[in-house]
C-alpha positions in Angstrom: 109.2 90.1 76.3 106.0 89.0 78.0 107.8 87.1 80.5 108.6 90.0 82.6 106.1 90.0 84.9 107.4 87.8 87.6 110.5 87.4 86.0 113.1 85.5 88.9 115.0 88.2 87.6 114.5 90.7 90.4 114.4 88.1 92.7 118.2 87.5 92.3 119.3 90.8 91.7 118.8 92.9 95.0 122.1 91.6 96.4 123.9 92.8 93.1 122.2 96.2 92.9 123.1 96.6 96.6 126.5 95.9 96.2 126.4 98.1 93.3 125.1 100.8 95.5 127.8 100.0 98.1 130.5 100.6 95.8 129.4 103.7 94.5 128.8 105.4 97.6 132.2 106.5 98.9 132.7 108.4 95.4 132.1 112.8 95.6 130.0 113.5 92.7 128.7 116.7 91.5 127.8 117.5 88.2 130.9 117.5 86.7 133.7 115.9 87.6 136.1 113.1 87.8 133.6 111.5 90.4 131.3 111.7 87.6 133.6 110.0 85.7 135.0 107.4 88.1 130.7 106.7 88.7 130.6 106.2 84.8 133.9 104.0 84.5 132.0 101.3 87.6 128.9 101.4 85.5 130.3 100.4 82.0 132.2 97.0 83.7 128.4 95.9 83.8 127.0 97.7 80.5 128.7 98.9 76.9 128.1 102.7 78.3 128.8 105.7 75.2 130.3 108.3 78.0 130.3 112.0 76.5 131.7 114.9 77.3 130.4 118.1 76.6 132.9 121.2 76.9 132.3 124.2 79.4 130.9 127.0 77.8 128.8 124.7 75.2 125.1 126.7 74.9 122.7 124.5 75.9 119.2 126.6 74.9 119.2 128.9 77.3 121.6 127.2 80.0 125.4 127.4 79.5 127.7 124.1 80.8 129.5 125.3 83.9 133.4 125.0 84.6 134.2 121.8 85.4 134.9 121.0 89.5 137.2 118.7 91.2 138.5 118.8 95.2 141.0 116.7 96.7 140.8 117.5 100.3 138.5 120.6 102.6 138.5 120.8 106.5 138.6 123.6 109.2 141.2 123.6 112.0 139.6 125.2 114.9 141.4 127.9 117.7 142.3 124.6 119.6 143.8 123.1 116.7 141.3 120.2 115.7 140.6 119.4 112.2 136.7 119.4 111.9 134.5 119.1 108.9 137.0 116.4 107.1 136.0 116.0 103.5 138.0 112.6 103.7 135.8 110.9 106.4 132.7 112.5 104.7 132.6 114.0 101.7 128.8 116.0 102.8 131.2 118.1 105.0 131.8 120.4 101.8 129.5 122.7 100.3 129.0 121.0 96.5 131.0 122.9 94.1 133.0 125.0 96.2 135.3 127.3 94.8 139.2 126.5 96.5 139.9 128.8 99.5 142.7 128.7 102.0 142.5 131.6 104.3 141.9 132.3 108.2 138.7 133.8 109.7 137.0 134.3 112.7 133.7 132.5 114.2 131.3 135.3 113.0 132.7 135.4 109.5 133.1 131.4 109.5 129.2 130.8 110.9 128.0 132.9 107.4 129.6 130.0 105.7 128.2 126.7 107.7 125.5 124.7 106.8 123.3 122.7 109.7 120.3 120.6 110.3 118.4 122.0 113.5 115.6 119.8 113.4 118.1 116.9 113.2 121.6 117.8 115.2 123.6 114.9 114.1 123.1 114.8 110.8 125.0 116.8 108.1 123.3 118.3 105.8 123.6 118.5 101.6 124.2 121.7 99.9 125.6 123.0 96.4 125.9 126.0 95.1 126.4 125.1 91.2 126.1 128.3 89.6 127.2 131.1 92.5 130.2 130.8 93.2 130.7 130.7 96.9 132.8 128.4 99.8 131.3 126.9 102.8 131.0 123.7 104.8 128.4 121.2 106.0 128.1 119.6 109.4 126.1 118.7 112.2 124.1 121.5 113.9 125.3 120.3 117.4 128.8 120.4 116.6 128.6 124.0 115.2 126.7 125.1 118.4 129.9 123.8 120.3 132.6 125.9 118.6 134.7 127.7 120.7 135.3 131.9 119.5 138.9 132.6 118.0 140.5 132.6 114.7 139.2 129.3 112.5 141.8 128.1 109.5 139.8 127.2 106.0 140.8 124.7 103.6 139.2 124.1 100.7 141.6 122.2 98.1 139.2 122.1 94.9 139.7 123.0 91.2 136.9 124.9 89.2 137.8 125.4 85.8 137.0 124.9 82.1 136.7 121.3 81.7 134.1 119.0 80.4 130.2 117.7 81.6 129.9 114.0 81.2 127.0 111.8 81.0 126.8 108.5 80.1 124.1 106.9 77.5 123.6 103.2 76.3 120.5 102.5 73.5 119.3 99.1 73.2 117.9 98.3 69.8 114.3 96.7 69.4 112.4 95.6 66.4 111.3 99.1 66.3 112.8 102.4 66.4 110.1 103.7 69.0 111.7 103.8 72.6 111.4 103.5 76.4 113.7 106.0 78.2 115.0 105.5 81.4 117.1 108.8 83.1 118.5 109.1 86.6 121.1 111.5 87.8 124.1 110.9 88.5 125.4 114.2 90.2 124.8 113.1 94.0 127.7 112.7 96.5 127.4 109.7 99.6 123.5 109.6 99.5 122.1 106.6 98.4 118.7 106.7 98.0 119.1 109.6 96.0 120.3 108.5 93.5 122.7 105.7 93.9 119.7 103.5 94.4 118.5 104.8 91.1 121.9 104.3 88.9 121.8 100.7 90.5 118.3 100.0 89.5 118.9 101.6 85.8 122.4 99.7 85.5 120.7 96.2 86.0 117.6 97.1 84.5 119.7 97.7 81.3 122.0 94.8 81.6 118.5 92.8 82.2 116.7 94.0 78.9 119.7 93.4 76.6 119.3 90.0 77.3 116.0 90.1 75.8 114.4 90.6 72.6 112.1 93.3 72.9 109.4 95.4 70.4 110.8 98.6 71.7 114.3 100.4 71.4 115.5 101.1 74.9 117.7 104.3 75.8 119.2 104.9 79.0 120.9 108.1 80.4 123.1 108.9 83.3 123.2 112.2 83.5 123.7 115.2 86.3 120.1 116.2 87.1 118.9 119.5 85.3 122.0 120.9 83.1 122.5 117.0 81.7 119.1 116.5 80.6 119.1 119.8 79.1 121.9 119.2 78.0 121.0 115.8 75.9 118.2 117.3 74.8 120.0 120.2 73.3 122.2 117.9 71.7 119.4 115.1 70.6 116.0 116.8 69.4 115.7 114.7 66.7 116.2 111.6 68.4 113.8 113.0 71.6 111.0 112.4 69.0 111.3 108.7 69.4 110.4 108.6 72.8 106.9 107.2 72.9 107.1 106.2 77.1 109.8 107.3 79.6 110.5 107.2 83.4 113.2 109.4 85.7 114.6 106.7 88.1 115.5 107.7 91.7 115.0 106.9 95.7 114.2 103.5 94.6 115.9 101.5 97.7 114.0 103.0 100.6 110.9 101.4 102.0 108.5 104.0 101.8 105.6 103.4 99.5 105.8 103.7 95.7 104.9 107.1 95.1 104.0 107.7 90.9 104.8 111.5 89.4 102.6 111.9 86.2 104.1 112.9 83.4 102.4 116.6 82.2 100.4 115.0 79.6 98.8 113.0 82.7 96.9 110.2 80.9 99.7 109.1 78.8 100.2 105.6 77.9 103.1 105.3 80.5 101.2 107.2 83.6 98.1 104.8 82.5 100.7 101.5 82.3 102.4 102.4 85.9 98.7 103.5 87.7 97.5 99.7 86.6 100.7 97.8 87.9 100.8 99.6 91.3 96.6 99.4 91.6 97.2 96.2 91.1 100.0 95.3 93.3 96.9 95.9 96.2 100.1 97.7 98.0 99.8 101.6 99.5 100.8 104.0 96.8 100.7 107.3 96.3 100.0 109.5 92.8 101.7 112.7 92.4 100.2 114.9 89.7 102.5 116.3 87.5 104.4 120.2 88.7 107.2 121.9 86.7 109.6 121.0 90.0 111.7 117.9 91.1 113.7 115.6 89.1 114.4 115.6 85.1 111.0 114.6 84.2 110.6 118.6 84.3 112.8 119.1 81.2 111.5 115.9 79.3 108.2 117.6 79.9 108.8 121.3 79.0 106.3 122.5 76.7 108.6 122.5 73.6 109.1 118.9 73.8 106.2 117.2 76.3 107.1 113.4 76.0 105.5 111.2 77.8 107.7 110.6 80.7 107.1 110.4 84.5 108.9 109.4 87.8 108.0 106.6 89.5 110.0 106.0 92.9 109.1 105.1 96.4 109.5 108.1 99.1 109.4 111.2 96.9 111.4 114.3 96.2 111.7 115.7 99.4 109.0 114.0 101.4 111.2 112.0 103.7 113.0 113.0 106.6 117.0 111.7 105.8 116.7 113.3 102.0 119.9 115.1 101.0 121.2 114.0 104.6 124.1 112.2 105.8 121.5 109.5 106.9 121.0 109.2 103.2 123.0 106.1 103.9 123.7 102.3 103.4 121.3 101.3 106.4 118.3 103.3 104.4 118.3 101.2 101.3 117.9 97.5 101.1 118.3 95.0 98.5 114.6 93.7 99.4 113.5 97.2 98.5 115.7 97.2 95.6 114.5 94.0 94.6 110.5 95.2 94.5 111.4 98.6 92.9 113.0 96.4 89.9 110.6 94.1 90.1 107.6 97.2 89.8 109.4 98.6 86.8 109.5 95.0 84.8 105.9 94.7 85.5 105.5 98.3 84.0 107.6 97.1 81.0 105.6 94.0 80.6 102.9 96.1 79.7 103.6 98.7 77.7 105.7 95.8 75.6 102.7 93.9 75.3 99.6 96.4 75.2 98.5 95.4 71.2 95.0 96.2 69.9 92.7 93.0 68.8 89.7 92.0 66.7 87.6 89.4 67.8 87.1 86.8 64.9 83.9 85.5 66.0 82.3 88.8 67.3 78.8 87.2 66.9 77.9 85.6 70.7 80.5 84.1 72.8 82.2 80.9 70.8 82.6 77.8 72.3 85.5 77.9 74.7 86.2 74.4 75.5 85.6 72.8 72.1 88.6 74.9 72.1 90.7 73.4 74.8 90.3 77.1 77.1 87.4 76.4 78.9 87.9 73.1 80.5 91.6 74.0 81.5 90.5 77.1 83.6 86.6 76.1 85.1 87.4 74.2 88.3 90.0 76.8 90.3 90.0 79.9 91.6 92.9 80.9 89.1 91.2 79.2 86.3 87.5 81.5 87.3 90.3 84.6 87.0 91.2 83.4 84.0 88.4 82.4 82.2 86.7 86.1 83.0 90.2 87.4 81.1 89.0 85.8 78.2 85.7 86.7 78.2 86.8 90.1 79.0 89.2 89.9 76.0 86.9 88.6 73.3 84.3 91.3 74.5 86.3 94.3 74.2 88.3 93.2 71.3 86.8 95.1 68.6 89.7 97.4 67.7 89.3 99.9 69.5 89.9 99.0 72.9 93.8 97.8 73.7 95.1 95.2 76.1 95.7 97.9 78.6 92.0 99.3 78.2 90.4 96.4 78.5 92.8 95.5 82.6 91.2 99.0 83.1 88.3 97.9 82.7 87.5 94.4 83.9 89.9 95.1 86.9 91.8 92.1 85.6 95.6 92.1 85.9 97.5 92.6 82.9 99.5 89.9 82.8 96.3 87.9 82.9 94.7 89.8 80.1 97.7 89.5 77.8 97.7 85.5 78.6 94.1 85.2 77.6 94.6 87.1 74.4 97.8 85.0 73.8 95.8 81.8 74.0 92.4 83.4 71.9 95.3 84.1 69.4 96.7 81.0 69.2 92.7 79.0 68.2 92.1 81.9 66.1 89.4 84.0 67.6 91.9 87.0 67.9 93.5 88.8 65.1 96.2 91.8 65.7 94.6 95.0 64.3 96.2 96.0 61.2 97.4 92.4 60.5 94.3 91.8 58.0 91.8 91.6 60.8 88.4 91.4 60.0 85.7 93.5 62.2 
């Protein structure tokens, strides 16, 4: 697939993985649920998703799969009579998971139950409470400083009972059984950088690569963050083993800078693969080193399995000031930034498709480049200077022992111009894959 590096591809899918995002947004997820489902259900029109479902009370090591939620409608009618805190015209304005409650109680008793945003008045706020059960509601910290005292009327129409988690998972066979995973959750209500910008990426990302013919197996999950990864590793060990390079997808549609979480290993082939592509991009980045807190990348890393997987998103967990916010919206994400996240990720995947190990042929001085037809095509331009020092470069460090990506390291070259030269050194016969009856 050495054509992904600056494939038109991303150039014509940020509209698409916008519209995506716009479709997905009105939808209340948790993580369980028919919004889960529903999520699931958009996303296989575009890709041949396997959805499972695991039942509640399925052991999961030491984590249990909750009771499955569902709500229909939550509000609070105020003294004066005004419905406030409509789950209909936001669905933020409920406490995530939210066991069903339909009683009367007074402002004190009410305020113990109300979620707000000082430090930003207008905005409601995002809050669960997964595993405790409990009832409450979310809304703007200037509106809860205006309620009146008197007796408030609580309506929280919601189901939680034994039902099913579901996740979603779609494998994309290569020539070997080695993979690439991609993960983001799907668990997140109305907020669109996290993570509906990351199912949209992952969605045409996969719909992209099965298009291709590729040397590794791709596997993508959609899963509700923390009990789903858990969960598919419970239920997959075996297969976790075939992981060789992995990346948790999410806040992808923002235009903050790319921001890299290393996986625990920290100079795994994938943190090495991203560090090069953004270094590379000349663009401001940041590089998070790798802590047992954030996204699912902490489970893939846990010390009993410790694959190589990291996070690579633009404004990170956290660091931003609408995160898990009702200004989470449609006017933070852009398909432009969409369009450059997808377009950083196929640059990643271009090399760690393409990262082979050479012998040079002719170790013995430089040979003759343009009896060969290389050196005349690339001596007059700029480009062609670039590209000659790639080959030079390449025939240099080819002695088995130094890979493709090594050898960008080093030079400072970009990869897609190192893997060029070593196609063309290939093709005259000064390079020979290792292991393919090279010669040192």
């Amino acid at each position: 697939m050495s054509d992904a590096a600056g494939s038109p591809i991303a150039v014509q899918a940020g509209e698409k993985m916008y519209d995506l995002v716009k479709e997905l947004y009105p939808i209340c997820r948790s993580i369980t649920g028919d919004g889960v489902r529903l999520t699931l259900d958009i996303i296989k029109q575009r890709i041949p998703l396997t959805v499972h479902e695991v039942p509640s009370g399925t052991q999961v090591f030491d984590w249990t799969v909750p009771r499955e939620w569902n709500i229909n409608d939550a509000y609070i009618i105020t003294p004066t009579g005004e419905k406030i805190a409509e789950f209909k015209k936001h669905n933020l304005h409920v406490l995530n998971y939210s066991v069903p409650i339909r009683r009367k109680v007074m402002l004190e008793e009410l305020k113990q139950h109300l979620f707000t945003l000082p430090a930003h008045p207008d905005w409601i706020p995002y809050r669960t409470s997964y595993y405790k059960d409990n009832w409450g509601f979310c809304l703007p910290h200037r509106q809860m400083e205006s309620l009146p005292e008197g007796e408030y009327e609580v309506v929280i129409d919601a189901t939680l009972e034994d039902g099913h988690l579901s996740y979603g998972e779609y494998l994309i066979p290569g020539e070997t059984s080695d993979e690439i995973l991609f993960s983001c959750h799907i668990c997140h209500p109305s907020l669109c950088n996290d993570n509906l910008s990351g199912i949209a990426l992952t969605t045409y990302l996969a719909e992209y690569l099965a298009t291709r013919s590729s040397r590794y197996s791709y596997r993508f999950l959609f899963i509700p963050g923390t009990i789903g990864s858990i969960t598919w590793l419970a239920r997959n060990e075996d297969r976790a083993r075939r992981i060789k390079h992995g990346l948790v997808v999410t806040c992808v549609g923002d235009a903050g800078p790319f921001t890299y979480k290393k996986s625990r290993r920290a100079q795994a082939h994938i943190d090495r693969a991203v560090l090069h592509v953004l270094e590379q991009s000349k663009e401001r980045h940041n590089v998070i080193d790798f802590y047992p807190y954030g996204y699912d990348e902490r489970q893939y890393c846990s010390p009993g399995f410790n694959l190589a997987v990291g996070s690579l998103s633009r404004s990170s967990h956290g660091q931003y000031p609408q995160y898990h916010t009702s200004a989470d919206n449609l006017d933070l994400v852009s398909a432009e930034n969409l369009q450059e996240s997808l377009q950083t990720y196929l640059d990643v995947i271009d090399v760690l498709e393409n990262t082979r190990t050479y012998i040079n042929q002719n170790p013995k001085c430089e040979p003759q480049l343009g009896k060969r037809g290389l050196y005349s095509s690339v001596g007059a331009s700029a480009d062609g200077k670039l590209k000659e020092m790639a080959l030079l470069w390449v025939l240099n460090l080819s002695d088995g022992e130094h890979d493709l990506l090594q050898i960008a390291e080093r030079s400072g070259e970009p990869f897609a111009a190192v893997r060029d030269a070593a196609a063309a050194l290939v093709r005259c016969g000064l390079l020979l894959e290792a292991g393919d009856g090279a010669a040192a």
